[in-house]
N, C-alpha and C positions, 0 to 999 in steps of 0.2 A: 398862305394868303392868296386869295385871288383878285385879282387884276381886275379895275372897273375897265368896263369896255370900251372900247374907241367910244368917240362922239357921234353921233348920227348928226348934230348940227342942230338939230331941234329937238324943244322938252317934247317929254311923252304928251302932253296934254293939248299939243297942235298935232298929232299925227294921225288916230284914228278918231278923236272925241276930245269935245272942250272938256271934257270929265277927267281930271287926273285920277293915276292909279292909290288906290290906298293900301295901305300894307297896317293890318290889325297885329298886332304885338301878343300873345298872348300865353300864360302860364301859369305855377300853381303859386299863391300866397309868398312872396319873397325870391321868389325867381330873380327878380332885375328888370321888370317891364319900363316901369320910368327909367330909371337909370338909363336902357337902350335908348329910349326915347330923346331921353336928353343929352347925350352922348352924340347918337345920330347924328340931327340937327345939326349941334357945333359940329362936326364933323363935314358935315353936307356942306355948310356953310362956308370953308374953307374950300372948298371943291367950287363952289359957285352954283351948287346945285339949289334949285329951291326948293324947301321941305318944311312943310305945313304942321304942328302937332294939333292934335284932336285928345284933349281929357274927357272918355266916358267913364271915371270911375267915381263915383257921387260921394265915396268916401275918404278920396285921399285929403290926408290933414294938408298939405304942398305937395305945389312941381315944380321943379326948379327948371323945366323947359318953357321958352315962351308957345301959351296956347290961342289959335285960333280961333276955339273955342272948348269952352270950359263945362262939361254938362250941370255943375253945381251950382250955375247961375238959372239952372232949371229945377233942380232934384238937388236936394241937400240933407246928406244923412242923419245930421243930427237935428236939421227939423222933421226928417221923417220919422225919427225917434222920440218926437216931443207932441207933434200930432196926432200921430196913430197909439202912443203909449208903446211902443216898441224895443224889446232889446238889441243890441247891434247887431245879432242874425237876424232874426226877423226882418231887421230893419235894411238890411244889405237885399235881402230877396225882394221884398217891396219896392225899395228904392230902384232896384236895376227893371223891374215890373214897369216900374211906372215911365223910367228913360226909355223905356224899349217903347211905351203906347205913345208917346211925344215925340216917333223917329222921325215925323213928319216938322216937327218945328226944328230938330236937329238940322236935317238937309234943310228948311230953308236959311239957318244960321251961317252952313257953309256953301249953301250953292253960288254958284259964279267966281269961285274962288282961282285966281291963275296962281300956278305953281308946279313945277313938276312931277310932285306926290306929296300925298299925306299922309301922317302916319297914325294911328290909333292906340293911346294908354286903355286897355281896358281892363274890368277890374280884377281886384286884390284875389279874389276866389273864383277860378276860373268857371268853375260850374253855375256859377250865376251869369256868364257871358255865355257860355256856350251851351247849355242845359234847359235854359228857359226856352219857351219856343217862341215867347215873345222875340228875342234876342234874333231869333233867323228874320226877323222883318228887318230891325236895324240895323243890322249885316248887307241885309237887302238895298235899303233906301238909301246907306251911306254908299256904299261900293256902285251904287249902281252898275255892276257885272264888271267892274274893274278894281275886283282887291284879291287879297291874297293874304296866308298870315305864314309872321314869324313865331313860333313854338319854340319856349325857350326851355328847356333841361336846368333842374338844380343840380347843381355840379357835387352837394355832399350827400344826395341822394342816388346820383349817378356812379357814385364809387363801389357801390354791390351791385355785383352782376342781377339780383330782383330787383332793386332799385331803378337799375336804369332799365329793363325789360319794362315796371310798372311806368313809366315815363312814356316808352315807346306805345304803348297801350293808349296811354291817355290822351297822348299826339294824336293817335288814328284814331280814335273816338272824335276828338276834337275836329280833327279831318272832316272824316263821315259825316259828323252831326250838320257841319257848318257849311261842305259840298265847295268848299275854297282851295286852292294851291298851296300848299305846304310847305315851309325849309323848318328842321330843327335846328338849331344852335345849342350851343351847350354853353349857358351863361356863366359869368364870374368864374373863366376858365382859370386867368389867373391866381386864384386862392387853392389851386391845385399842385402839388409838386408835380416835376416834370416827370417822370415815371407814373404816377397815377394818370395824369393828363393821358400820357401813347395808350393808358392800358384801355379808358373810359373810350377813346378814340375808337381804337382797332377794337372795340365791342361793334361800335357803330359802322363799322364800313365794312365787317367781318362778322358774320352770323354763327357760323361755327366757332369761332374764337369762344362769343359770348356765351355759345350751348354747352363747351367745357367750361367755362369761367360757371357758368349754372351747376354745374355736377360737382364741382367743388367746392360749393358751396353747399347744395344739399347735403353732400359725404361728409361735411365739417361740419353742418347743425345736428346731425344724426348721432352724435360724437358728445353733444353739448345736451345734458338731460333738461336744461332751461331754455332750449330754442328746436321749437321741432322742425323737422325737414317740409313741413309742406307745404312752404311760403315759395322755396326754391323749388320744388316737384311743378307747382301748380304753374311755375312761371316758365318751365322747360315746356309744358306743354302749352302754355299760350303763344310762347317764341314759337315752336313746331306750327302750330295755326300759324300766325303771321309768317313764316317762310313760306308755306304752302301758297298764301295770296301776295308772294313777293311784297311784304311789306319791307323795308330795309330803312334803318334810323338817320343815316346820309347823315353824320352830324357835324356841325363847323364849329371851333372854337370860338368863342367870343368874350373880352372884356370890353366893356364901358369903362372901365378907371384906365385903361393903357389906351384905349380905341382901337381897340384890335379886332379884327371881325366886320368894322364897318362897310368895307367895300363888299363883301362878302353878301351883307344883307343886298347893297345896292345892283347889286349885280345877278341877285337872287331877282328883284324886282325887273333888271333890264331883261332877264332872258324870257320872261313872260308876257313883259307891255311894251318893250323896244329901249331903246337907247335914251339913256337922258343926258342933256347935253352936260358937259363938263368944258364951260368955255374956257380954260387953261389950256386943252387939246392934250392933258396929257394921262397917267396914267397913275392908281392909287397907290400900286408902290411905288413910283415915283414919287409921286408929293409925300407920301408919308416919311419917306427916306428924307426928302426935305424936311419935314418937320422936326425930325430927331436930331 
C-alpha cells in the first residue's frame, strides 16, 4: 500500500488553476469503474478530501455514488433506443456520439466547481469512450489539460498470462489514443486467492516473468488438440514489441469492497498535479489502520 503524501496545505485546485484535476476511471465492460468511483469518494471523504463524481455513461441503470453531474439528464439510452429505433449497440455508440457533441454543455454544467478533484465513471464499453474521436474533444473540454486515467485490469482475465498481456495492449491503446497519464490497477483484487494475486503481480512489475509465464502457456495449448498455441505465440510477440518501447504494466492492487488501493489511486493523482490537502495532517495508512 502506498502512503498518501504529506499535505502541501492547499487543494490542488488553488495551486496552479482554479481548474481541479480530474482522473477518468476507465476499462472493459465489468471491470469495476463505479464501484472505484463510489468507493473513492466514501473513502476521500473520510480523508477530508474533496472529490467530485462525474456519470458520463448514458447507460448505466444506477450509481450508487453521489454525482455532480449525471450525463443522462442529457443523453439517455433508452430514449435513444426509442427515438432513433435502436438496438442497445447501436444505441450505446449513438448515445456516447451525441454526449461527446454536447461536451460543451457538459463543462458548463461543471465549471466553477471547487473541489480538490473529480473523477469520471465512464462507459460500460470502453471502446465507445476511447475509440470515437468524438470522445478526444470531451477528454479535452472536461480535463481541460488537467486529467489523467485510471485503467482498470479484470482480475479473471488477468489470470493467463494472454490475458493479462491483451489487457496490457488495451491500456496503451487507451494511452496512445487518449495522449493522457496512466496508472493500471488490477480491480476486484480481492476475488483473487493470495497466490494468484503475487503471480498476476510479478507479471506486472516483471516482464520476463510474464515472457515465461507465455511460453508455458503456448507449450500447454500445443499439447491441447482444442486450443491452439497461437493466441499465446501472438501475445509473446506483442509483449517483445512492448518491451522494446519500455512499455511496463506497473500494476496496483485494488478493491472497492475492502478499500484497498484507494490512496494508491490518490497518490497516483498527487504525483502528477501536486498535493491535496488531507486536513487530518496525517497519513493513509494511518487512518486506515484507524479505521480497522
Amino acid at each position: 500500500m502506498v502512503e498518501v503524501l504529506s499535505p502541501l496545505g492547499e487543494s490542488v485546485s488553488s495551486q496552479d488553476s482554479t481548474t481541479p484535476p480530474v482522473l477518468f476511471v476507465v476499462g472493459t465492460a465489468g471491470a469495476g469503474k463505479s464501484s472505484l468511483v463510489t468507493a473513492f469518494q466514501r473513502w476521500a471523504r473520510f480523508l477530508e478530501v474533496d472529490v467530485l463524481a462525474i456519470n458520463l455513461d448514458p447507460g448505466a441503470e444506477k450509481v450508487d455514488y453521489d454525482t455532480e453531474f449525471d450525463v443522462r439528464e442529457l443523453v439517455s439510452l433508452s430514449d435513444v433506443m426509442i427515438e432513433y429505433e435502436l438496438g442497445p449497440n447501436g444505441a450505446q455508440i449513438l448515445a456516447a456520439d451525441l454526449v461527446a457533441s454536447r461536451a460543451d454543455e457538459v463543462f458548463d454544467e461543471i465549471e466553477g466547481l471547487s473541489c480538490d478533484m473529480l473523477i469520471v465513471d465512464t462507459p460500460g464499453q470502453v471502446e465507445l469512450f476511447a475509440f470515437r474521436e468524438a470522445s478526444n474533444h470531451l477528454v479535452s473540454v472536461i480535463g481541460q489539460g488537467r486529467a489523467c486515467l485510471i485503467f482498470l485490469f479484470d482480475p479473471m482475465l488477468s489470470q493467463t498470462p494472454s490475458g493479462f498481456v491483451s489487457q496490457m495492449l488495451l491500456s496503451s491503446i487507451v494511452h496512445f489514443r487518449l495522449g493522457l497519464p496512466t496508472a493500471n490497477f488490477l480491480s476486484k483484487s480481492d476475488l483473487l486467492e493470495p497466490e494468484a494475486l503475487e503471480r498476476v503481480l510479478d507479471w506486472g512489475e516483471n516482464l520476463d516473468i510474464l515472457e515465461a509465464a507465455l511460453y508455458e502457456e503456448s507449450a500447454q495449448q500445443a499439447l491441447d488438440p482444442h486450443s491452439g498455441s497461437q493466441r499465446a505465440e501472438f501475445a509473446i510477440g506483442q509483449l517483445r514489441m512492448m518491451q522494446q518501447d519500455s512499455i511496463q504494466a506497473g500494476l496496483t492492487p485494488l478493491s472497492s469492497e475492502h478499500e484497498d488501493g484507494m490512496a494508491d489511486v490518490l497518490t497516483f493523482a498527487q504525483s502528477i498535479f501536486g498535493g491535496m490537502a488531507d486536513s487530518r495532517d496525517g497519513y493513509a495508512g494511518d487512518i486506515e489502520h484507524e479505521r480497522g
